[in-house]
C-alpha positions in Angstrom: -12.7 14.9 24.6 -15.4 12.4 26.0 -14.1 9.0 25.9 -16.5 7.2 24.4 -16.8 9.2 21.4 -13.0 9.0 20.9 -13.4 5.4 21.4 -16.2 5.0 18.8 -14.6 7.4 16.5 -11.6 4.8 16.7 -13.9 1.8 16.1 -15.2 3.8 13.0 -11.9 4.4 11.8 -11.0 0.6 12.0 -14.5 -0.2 9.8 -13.8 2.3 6.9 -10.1 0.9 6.9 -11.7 -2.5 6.6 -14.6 -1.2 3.8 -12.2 1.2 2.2 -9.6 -2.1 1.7 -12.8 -4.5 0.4 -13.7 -2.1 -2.1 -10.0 -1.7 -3.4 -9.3 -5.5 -3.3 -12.1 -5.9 -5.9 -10.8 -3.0 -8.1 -7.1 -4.2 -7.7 -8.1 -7.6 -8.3 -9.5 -8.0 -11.9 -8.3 -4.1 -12.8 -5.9 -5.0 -15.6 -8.8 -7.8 -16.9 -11.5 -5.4 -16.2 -9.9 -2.7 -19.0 -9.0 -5.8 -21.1 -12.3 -7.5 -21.5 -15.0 -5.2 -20.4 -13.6 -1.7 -22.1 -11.7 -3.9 -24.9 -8.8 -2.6 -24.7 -5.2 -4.1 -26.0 -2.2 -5.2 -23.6 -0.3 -2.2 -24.7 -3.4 0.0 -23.7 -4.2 -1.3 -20.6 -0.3 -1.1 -19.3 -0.8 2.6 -20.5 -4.0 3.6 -18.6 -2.4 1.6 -15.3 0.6 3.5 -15.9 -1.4 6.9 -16.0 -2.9 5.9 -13.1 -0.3 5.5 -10.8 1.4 8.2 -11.9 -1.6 10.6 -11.0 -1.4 8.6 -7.6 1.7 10.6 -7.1 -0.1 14.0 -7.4 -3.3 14.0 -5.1 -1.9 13.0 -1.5 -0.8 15.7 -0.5 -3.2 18.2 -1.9 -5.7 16.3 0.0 -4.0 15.5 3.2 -3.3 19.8 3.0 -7.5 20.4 2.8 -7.8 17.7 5.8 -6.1 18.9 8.1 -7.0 22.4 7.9 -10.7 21.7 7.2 -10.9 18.4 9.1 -10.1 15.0 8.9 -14.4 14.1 8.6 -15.1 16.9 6.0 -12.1 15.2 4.2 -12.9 11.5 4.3 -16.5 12.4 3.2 -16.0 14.3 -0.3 -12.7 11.9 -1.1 -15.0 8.8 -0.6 -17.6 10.3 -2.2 -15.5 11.4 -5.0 -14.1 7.9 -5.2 -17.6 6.6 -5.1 -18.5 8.6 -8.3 -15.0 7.8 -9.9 -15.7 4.3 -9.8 -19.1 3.9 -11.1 -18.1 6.3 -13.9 -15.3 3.8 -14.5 -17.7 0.8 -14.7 -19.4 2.4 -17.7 -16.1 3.2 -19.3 -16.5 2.1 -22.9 -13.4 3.6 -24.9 -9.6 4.4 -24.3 -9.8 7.5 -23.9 -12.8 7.4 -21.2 -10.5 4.7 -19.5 -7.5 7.3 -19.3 -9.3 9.9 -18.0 -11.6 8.2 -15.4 -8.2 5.9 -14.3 -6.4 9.2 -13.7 -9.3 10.2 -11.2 -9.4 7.4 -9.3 -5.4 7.6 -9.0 -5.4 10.8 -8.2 -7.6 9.8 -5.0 -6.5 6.6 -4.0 -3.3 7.7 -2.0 -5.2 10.2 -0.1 -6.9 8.0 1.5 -4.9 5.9 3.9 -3.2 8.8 5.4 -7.0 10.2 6.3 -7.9 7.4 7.6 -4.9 6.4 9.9 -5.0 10.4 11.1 -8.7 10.0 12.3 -7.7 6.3 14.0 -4.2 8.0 16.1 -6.0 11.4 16.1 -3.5 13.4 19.3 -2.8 9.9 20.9 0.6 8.9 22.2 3.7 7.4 19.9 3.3 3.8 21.5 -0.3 4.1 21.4 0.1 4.8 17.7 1.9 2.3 16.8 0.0 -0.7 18.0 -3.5 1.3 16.4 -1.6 1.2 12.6 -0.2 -2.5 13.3 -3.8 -3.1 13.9 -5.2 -1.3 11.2 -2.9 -2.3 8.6 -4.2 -5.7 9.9 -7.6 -5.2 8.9 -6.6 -3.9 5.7 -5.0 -7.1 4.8 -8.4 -9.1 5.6 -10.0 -6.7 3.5 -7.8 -6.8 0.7 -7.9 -10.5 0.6 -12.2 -10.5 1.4 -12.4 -7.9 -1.8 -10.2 -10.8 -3.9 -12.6 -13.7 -3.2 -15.6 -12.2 -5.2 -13.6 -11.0 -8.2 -11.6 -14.7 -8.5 -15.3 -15.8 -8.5 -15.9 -12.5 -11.5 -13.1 -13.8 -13.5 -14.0 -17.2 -13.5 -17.3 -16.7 -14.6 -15.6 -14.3 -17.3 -18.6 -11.7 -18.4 -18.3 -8.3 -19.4 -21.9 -8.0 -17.2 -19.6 -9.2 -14.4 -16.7 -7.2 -14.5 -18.8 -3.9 -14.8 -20.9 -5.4 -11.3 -18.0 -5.7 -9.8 -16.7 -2.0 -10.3 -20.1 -0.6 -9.4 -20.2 -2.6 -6.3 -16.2 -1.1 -5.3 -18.7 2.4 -6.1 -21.0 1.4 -3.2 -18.8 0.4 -0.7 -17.3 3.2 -0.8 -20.1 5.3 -0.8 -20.6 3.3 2.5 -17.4 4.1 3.6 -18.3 8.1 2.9 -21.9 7.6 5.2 -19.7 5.6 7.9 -17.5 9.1 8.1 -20.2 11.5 7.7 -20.8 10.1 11.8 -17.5 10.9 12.7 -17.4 14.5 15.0 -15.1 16.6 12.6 -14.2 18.8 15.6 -12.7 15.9 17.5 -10.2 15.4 14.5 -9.2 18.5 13.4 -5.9 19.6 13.7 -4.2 22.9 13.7 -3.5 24.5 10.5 -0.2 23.1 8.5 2.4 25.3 7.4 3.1 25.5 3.8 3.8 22.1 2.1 7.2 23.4 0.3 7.8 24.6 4.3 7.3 21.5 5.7 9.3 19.2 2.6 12.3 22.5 2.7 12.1 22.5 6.8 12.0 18.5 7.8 14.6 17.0 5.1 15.2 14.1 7.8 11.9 13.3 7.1 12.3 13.5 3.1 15.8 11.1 3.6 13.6 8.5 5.5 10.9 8.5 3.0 13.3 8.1 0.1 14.7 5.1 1.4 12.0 4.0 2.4 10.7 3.9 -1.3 13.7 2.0 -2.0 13.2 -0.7 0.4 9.4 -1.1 0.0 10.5 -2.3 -3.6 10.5 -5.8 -1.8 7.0 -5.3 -1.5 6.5 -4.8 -5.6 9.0 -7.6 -6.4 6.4 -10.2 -4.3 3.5 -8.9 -5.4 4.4 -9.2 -9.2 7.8 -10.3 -9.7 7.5 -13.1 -7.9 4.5 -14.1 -9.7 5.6 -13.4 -13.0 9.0 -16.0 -12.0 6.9 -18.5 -11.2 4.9 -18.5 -14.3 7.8 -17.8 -16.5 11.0 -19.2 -14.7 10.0 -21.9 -12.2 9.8 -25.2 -12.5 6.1 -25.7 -10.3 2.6 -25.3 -11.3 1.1 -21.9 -11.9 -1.8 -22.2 -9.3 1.5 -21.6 -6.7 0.9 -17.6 -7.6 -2.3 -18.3 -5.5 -0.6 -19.5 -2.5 1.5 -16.5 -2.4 -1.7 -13.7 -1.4 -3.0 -16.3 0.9 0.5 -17.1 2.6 1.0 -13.3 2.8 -2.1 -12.5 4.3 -1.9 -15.0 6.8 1.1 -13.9 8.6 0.7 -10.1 8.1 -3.0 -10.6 10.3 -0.5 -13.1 12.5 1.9 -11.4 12.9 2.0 -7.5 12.6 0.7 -6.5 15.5 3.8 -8.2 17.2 6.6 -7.1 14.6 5.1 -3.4 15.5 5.6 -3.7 19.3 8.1 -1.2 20.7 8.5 0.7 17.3 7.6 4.1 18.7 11.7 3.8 20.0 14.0 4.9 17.6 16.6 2.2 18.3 13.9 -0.4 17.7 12.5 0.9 14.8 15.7 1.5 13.3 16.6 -2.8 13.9 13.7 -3.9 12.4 13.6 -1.3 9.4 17.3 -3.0 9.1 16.1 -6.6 9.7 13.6 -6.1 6.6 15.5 -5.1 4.4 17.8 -7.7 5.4 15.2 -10.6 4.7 14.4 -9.1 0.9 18.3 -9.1 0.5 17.8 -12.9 1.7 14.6 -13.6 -0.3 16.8 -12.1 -3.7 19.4 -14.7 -2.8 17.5 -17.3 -2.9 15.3 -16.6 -5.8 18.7 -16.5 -7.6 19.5 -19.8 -6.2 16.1 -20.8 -7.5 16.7 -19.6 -10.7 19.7 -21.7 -11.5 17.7 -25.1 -10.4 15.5 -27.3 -12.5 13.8 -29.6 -9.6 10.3 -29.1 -9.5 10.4 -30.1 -5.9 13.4 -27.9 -4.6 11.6 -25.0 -6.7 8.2 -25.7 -4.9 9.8 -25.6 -1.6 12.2 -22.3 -2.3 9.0 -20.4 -3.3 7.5 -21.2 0.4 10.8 -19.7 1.5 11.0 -16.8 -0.6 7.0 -16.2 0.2 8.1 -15.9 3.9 11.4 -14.0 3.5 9.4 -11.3 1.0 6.4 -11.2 3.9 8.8 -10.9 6.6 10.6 -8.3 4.6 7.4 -6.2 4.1 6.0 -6.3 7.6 9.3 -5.3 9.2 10.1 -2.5 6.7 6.7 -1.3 6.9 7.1 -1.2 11.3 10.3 -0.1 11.5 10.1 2.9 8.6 6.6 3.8 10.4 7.9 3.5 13.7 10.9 5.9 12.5 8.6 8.5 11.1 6.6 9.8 14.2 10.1 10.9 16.0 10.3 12.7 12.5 6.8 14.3 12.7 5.8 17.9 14.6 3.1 17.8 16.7 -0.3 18.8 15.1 0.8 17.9 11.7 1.0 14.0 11.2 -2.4 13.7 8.7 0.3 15.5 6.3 3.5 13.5 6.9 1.4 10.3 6.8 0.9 11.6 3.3 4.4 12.3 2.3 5.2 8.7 3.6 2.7 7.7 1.7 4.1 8.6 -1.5 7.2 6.9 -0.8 5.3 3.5 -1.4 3.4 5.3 -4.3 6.9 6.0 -6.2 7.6 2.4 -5.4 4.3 1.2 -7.2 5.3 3.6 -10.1 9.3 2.5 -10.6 8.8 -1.1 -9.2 6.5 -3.4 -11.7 8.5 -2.3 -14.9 12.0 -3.3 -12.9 9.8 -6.1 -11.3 9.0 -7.5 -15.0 12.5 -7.0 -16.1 13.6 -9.1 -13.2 11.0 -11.8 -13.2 11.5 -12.3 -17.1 15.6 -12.0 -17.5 18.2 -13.5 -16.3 18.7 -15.1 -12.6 21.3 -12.6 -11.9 19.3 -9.7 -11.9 17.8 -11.4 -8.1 21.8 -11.4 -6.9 21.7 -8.0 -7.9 18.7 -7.3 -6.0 20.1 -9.0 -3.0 23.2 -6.7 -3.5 21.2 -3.7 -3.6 19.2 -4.9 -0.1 22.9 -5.6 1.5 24.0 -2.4 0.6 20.9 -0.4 1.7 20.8 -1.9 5.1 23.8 0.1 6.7 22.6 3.1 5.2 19.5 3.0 7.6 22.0 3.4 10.3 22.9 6.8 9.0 19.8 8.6 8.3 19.7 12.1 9.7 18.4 12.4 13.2 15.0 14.0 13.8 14.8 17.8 13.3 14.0 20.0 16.4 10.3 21.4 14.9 
């Protein structure tokens, strides 16, 4: 393969990661207020058609990841983004409930398929430690784009127009009919990989694989408790002012684009991967603790500085689970085939997303014991990394 190309191809991968994240950070951003004051829909409807959604989420991974690798990883990233592209300005004309069902079910039916594309055309054949620092990276830029896409939306919701809520769904339609042009100059021979077994094989064949993405769906539930758990405590539970749910994107974002590449270092070893998959769960079973802590105090002041803390211990939790289960998963993976198993890991965090705000709410609104019993679920979960099955011989 000429070097530059594969270079380039890398640095392409790295811009649609970083458009592909923009666009979604707008969506995800004003989402639930878009369907609320744009469509006019009730609390009660809009839970439903964000439930629908990440529910089809579930469903369209793998079917896609399947049609990329046999057909190419270019030929794939071009009609999912152009699909997307479509889905999303269909969306910003959505008008009734059950337009907002159906068109919500498309776009979740796409929007796991994606990362696993685009992390396949970044790695392409290259080396386990090479991998690892290129995802750290990636993931990275994801983050800035994440937090880039929220900036315009805060701005959307401030201004609080139905004009401006539709723009901004339109505009998540362009970038990523950006994102599809930006592919369309990728070589699709240089990522194409050899043709995948069945799927029910590969699930049947690799259940080591399957174990490790099972628990990891159970340990990413850190991520869901401080993305809207957290939150939700602080408006409801806490004794600090509500703009604190602010500081916890910006504090999260700044030490995942700190620190990732750093936690991911060495993660292509088993034994290292394994410690730090261990050592994040260990910090949500730490940031549970102390939310239940939290919970029992009434000091403004001692609340304001455990919600730094927790903030930390949640971040620290995510970017080491994240490594080490990531890490893990390539000794898991047969050659050829990783566009596929990035997939299946892939829906481990999507079954977290679909189990995780309800339990999240629950938490955030009951009682402070239900945190000890998430920090007794965490304790509990992090010898059982220890004794996942070994790697099958593939």
């Amino acid at each position: 393969m000429n070097k530059l190309w594969q270079r380039d191809t890398k640095v392409g991968a790295y811009i649609v990661g970083l458009v592909d994240a923009t666009g979604l950070g707008l969506y995800l951003a004003i989402s639930a207020i878009f369907l609320n004051k744009a469509v006019n829909l009730t609390t009660a409807q809009v839970g439903l058609v964000l439930g629908v959604s990440g529910i089809a989420s579930m469903f369209g991974a793998l079917p896609i990841a399947y049609f990329s690798q046999k057909y190419g990883i270019r030929n794939g990233l071009v009609i999912l983004f152009t699909t997307r592209s479509i889905a999303f300005f269909l969306l910003s004309l959505t008008n009734s409930f059950i337009c907002a069902i159906g068109i919500a079910s498309l776009v979740g039916l796409l929007s796991r398929g994606t990362a696993p594309l685009i992390e396949s055309a970044l790695v392409m054949d290259a080396d386990n430690n090479i991998t690892v620092k290129m995802l750290a990276t990636l993931r990275m830029i994801r983050n800035i784009g994440f937090a880039a896409g929220g900036i315009p939306a805060g701005y959307t919701v401030w201004v609080n127009t139905t004009a401006g809520y539709r723009v901004i769904i339109a505009i998540s339609s362009l970038i990523f009919l950006l994102a599809a042009i930006i592919c369309w100059q990728f070589q699709n021979k240089n990522i194409h990989f050899q043709k995948p077994h069945s799927l029910l094989k590969i699930v049947l064949k690799n259940y080591p694989f399957i174990v490790l993405t099972s628990v990891y769906s159970l340990a990413i539930l850190s991520a869901i408790l401080l993305g809207i758990g957290i939150p939700l405590w602080i408006i409801h539970k806490s004794h600090v002012p509500s703009w604190t749910v602010g500081l916890i994107q910006t504090l999260n974002t700044f030490l995942v684009v700190l620190l990732q590449r750093q936690v991911s270092k060495n993660t292509e070893q088993i034994k290292v991967s394994i410690s730090r998959f261990q050592l994040g769960v260990t910090f949500a079973a730490i940031g549970s603790g102390i939310l239940f802590l939290a919970g029992e105090n009434s000091s403004s002041i001692i609340n304001m500085f455990f919600v730094i803390i927790i903030v930390i211990a949640f971040t620290f939790a995510e970017l080491f689970i994240i490594a080490g289960a990531e890490g893990m998963s390539l000794s898991y993976i047969p050659e050829g085939q990783r566009t596929v198993y990035f997939a299946i890991l892939n829906l481990g965090f999507a079954a977290a997303t679909v189990i995780g705000p309800p339990l999240a709410t629950i938490t955030s609104t009951g009682t402070a014991w239900w945190w000890l019993i998430w920090a007794l679920f965490f304790s509990c979960l992090v010898p059982v990394i220890n004794f996942l099955p070994k790697p099958s011989t593939l």
